[in-house]
N, C-alpha and C positions, 0 to 999 in steps of 0.2 A: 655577437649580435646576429650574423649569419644561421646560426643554427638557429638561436628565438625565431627570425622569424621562418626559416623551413617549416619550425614547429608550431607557428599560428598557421602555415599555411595549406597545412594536411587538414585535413577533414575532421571536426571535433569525435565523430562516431569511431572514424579509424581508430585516432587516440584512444579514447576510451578504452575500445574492446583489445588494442595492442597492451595498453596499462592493466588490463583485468587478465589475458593469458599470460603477459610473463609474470607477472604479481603471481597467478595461481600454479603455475611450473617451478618459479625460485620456493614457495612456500611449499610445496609436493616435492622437492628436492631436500626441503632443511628437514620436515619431516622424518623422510625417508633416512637422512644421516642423523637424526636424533634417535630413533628407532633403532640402525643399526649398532649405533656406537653407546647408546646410553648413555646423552647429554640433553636430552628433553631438557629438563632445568636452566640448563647453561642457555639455551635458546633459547628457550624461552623468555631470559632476564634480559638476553640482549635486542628481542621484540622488544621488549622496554622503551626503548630507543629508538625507534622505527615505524612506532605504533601511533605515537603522535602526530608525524605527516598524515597518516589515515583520518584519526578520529576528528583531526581542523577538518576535515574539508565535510565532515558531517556537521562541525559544528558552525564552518561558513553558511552552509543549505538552508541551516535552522536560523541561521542572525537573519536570515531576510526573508524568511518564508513568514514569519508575522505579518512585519509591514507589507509583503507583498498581497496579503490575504485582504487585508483591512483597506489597502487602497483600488485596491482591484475590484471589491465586491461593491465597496461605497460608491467607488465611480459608474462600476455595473448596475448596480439596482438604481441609481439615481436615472440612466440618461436612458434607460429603454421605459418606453409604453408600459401603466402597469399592468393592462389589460394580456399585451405578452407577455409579458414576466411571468405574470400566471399562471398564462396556456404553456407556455416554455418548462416553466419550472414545476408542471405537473407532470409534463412525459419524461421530463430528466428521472424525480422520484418513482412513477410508474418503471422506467425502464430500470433502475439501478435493483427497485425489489423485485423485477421480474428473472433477472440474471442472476440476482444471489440464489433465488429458491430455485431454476433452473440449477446452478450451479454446486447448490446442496442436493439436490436429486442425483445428478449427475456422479457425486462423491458419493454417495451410499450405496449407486449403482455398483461403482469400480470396487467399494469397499467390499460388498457383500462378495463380487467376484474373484477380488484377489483374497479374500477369505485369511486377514494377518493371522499369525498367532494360531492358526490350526496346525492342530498334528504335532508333527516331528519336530518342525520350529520352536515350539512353547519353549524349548530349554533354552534355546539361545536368545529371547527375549527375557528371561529370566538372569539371564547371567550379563546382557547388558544393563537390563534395571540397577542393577547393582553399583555400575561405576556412578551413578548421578544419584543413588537412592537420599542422601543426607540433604542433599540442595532443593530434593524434592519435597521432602518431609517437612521445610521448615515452609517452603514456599504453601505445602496444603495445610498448613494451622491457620494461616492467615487467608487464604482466599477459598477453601471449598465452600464455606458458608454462604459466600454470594450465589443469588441467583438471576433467573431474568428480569423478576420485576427487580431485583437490587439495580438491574443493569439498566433498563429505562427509568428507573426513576433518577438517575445518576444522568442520564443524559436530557432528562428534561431541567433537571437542577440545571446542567453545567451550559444549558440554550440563552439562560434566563439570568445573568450574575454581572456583577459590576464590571462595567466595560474595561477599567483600566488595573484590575488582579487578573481578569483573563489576559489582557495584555502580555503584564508582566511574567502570567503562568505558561503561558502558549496554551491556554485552552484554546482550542479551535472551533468548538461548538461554540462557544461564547462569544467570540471571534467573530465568528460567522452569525451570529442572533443578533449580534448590536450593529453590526456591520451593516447588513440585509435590513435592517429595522431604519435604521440610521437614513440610507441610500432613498430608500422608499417614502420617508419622510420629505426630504428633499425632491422629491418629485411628486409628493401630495402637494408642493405647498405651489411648486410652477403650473401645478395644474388646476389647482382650486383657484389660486389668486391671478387678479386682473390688473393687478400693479406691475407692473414695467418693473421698476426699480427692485423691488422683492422678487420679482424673478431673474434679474440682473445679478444680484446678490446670490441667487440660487445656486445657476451658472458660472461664477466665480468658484463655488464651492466646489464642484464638477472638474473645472478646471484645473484646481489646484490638484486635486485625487490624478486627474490624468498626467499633471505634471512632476507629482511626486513617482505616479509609477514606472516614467520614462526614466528618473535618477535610477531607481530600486534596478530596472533593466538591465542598467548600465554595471552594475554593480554582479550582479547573474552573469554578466557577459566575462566580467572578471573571476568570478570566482570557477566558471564553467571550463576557463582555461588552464585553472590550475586543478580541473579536476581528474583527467589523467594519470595526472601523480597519485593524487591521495587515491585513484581507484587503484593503485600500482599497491601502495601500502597495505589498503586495506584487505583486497586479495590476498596480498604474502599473508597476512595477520589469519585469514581466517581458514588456509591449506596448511600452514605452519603446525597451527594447534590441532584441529579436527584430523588433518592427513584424509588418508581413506575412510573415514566414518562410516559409510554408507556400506560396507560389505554385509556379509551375513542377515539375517535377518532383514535390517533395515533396508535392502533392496527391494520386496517385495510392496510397504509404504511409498517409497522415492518411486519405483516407478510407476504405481495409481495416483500420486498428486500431480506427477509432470506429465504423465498422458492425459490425465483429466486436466490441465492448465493447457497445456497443448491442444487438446480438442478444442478447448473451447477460443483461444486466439487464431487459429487457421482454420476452423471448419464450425462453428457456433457463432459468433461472433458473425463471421463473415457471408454466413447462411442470411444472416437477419439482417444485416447492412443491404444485403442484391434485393432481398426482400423487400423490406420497407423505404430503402431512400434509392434504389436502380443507380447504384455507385458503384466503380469496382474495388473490391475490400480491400483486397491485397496490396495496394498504391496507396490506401489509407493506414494499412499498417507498419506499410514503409517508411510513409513520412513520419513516425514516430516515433523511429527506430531511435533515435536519442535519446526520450524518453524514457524505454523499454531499458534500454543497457543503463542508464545511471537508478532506477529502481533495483533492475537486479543485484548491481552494487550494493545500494547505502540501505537495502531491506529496509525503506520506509516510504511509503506514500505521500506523508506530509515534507521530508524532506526535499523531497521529488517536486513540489508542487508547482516552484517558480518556474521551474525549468517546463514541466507541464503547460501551463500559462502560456508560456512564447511559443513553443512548438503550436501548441491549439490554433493560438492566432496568425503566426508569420507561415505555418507549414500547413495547417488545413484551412487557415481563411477564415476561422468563426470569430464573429463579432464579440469584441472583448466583452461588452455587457453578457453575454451568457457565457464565456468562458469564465468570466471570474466569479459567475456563481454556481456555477454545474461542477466545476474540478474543484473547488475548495470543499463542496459538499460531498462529493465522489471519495475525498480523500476520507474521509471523515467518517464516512458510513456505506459504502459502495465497496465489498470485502468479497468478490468472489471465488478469490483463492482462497481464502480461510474457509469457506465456504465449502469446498475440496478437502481442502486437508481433515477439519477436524472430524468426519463421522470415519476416519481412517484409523483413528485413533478409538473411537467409541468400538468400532466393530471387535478392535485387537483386545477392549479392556471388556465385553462380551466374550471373546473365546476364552480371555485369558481366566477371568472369575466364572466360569461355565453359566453365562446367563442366557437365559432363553428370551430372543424378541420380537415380537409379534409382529404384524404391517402396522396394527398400530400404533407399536415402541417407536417402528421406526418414521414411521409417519411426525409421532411428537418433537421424536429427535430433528426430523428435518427443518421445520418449523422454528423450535428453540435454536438451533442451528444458526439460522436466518438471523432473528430476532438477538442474537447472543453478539454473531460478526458486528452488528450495526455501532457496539460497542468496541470495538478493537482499537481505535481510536487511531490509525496511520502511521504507527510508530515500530520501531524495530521489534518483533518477537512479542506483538502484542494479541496472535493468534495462542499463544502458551497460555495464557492467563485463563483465556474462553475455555481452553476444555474443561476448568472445576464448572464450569455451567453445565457443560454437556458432560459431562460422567457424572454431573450427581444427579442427572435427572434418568440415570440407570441404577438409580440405588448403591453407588458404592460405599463404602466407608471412606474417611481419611485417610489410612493406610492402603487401600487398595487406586483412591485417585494419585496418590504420592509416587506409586511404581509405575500409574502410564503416565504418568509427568515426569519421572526421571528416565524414559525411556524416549520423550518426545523432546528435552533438553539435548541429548547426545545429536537428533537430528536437523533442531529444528532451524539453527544458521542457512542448513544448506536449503530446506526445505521452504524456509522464509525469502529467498531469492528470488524464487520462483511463485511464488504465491502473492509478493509485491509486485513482480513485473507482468503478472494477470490484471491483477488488481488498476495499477496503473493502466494498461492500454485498455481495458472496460472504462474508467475514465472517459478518455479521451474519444474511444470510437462514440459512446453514446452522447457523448457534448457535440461532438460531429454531425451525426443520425439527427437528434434534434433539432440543432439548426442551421440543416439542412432541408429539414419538413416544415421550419418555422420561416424561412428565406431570412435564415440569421448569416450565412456566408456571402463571400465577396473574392472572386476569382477564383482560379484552379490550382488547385492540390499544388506545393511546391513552388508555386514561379513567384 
């Protein structure tokens, strides 16, 4: 009983990132004795067993990042003004498309610079292709075909579908269309009508959203405790298998996504926060430092979300009505690390098939780029999928998308980390930014 509570009584953050380094030191240790002694296998089976503490506590995130979504927006869009909702929920989208396409500039910059796959390298990207080349092959029969309109017309289907299959599916665009429609109804109707009583009835409605999401909280508060552990598992799980992935070659990718993720949370981000709201950044990206670490863990956005949610409101003060609708929407289409990573990939599958690309090429690229992430959908390694978007709009064949896609499997666990935990604090700083400029906050940073 002593220890339990020492161990509520340290700092959730601590936890964490204590659960994430020894999780990825015991995993860089089994590694390293699978390697030497030639029992990969045998480890591997006995992850078996191990692995499951991990994948619960992704699969806790996901039991309550639904209802957290649906009660949170309803009770959002119902109780703010729609006329702010509006004005709110314009610069929220202005700002999310203005940071992806900054942030695809930004990735084609690094790309062209760190120039993959030039020269001498070529062999050793060739001879990596090869360990994934079979997984890759099957994954391009099925998806090089898609393109970007497949990809917005996929997301305007999936805004607009029976409230309660999205439910059951975790669409979160759908999620979010009946939710957002739903809320807004409910405050057409206190504002049209002059009846007491119907808008009594409104208000109940209102109520019940804000008292369901005080349970769902409580629930977040529970599962956030045990998520130290499952960060402990998961780490082992993914040092175990991977080890050093990232030598050779692959150094020269990892480090233009993470300079480019890194520019842009301490020096882009925080240029445009002094900028437009005269806050100081660095204190706002503090406070969301819990955030950032459980993203970089469970590489997903949408898992992220609840935990998103509270931090927005208890740790920077913004009024739930716009945090439940700016971070469920952020999660969903707001991809600025993928955003980064994939023209990394485009450049390497340019050197690698000798294509020559014009400002134009890369101008289109950037664009499709944008328009491509909006689809990733907040889920684990759902940046892998968008490069058949962006290599076929280079003209590749199926066999040639199939080798930068067996080339971006070997990397993309690690690289998905870091491109979530972009992803997420852009979230958060622009729900901030907004309302902040919208006088949607209520106290100061953290107290």
């Amino acid at each position: 009983m002593k220890l339990l509570m020492w161990y509520l009584r340290v700092s959730l953050v601590k936890r964490v990132v204590a659960g994430l380094l020894l999780g990825a030191s015991c995993g860089a240790v089994l590694w390293y004795v699978s390697a030497a002694f030639g029992i990969k296998t045998e480890i591997q089976q006995a992850l078996r067993y191990c692995s499951p503490f991990g994948t619960v506590f992704i699969s806790l995130l996901k039991m309550i990042v639904v209802p957290a979504i649906f009660f949170s927006l309803v009770g959002g869009a119902s109780s703010l003004p729609l006329r702010k909702l509006g004005r709110a929920g314009g610069k929220v989208l202005a700002w999310y498309f203005a940071t992806m396409t900054f942030s695809a500039t930004l990735g084609t910059a690094l790309a062209l610079w760190i120039n993959p796959g030039a020269g001498a390298s070529l062999d050793g990207w060739k001879e990596l292709a090869s360990q994934f080349g079979s997984q890759a092959q099957s994954l391009a029969r099925t998806e090089v075909s898609k393109t970007v309109a497949d990809v917005l017309e996929k997301l305007l289907l999936d805004c607009f579908q029976n409230p309660f299959h999205a439910l059951a599916n975790a669409n979160f665009l759908g999620i979010i269309g009946f939710a957002i429609l739903f809320g807004i109804s409910i405050r057409l109707v206190i504002e049209a009508s002059e009846d007491s009583r119907l808008q009594a009835k409104m208000h109940m409605l209102i109520d019940l959203c804000d008292a369901c999401m005080l349970a769902v909280n409580r629930i977040i508060d529970m599962v956030m405790n045990y998520s130290p552990i499952g960060v402990f598992f998961l780490s082992m799980g993914i040092f175990t298998v991977y080890g050093p992935a990232i030598i050779g070659p692959y150094v020269t990718v990892l480090f233009g996504v993470v300079t480019g993720i890194l520019f842009l949370l301490f020096a882009a981000y925080p240029l445009l926060i002094a900028l437009l709201v005269r806050k100081h950044p660095y204190r706002i990206i503090a406070a969301v430092r819990e955030a950032m670490v459980l993203a970089f863990v469970t590489r997903s956005s949408a898992a992220t979300l609840p935990v998103s949610i509270r931090v927005c409101e208890e740790k920077l003060k913004v009024h739930k009505e716009l945090a439940s609708f700016a971070l469920p929407l952020g999660a969903t289409i707001n991809m600025d690390g993928v955003c980064i990573h994939l023209p990394m990939f485009a450049i390497l599958a340019a050197n690698m098939f000798g294509i020559s690309l014009s400002f134009g090429d890369l101008a289109m690229m950037m664009v499709t780029t944008v328009l491509a992430a909006v689809g990733a959908g907040g889920v684990p390694g759902g940046s892998l999928m968008l490069l058949f978007i962006i290599l076929g709009t280079l003209g590749l064949d199926p066999s040639q998308v199939a080798v930068i896609v067996a080339l971006a499997l070997g990397i993309n666990p690690i690289l998905d980390m870091f491109e979530t935990m972009g992803n997420v604090t852009g979230d958060l700083l622009c729900t901030y930014s907004v309302a902040t400029l919208e006088g949607l906050t209520e106290g100061e940073i953290g107290s």
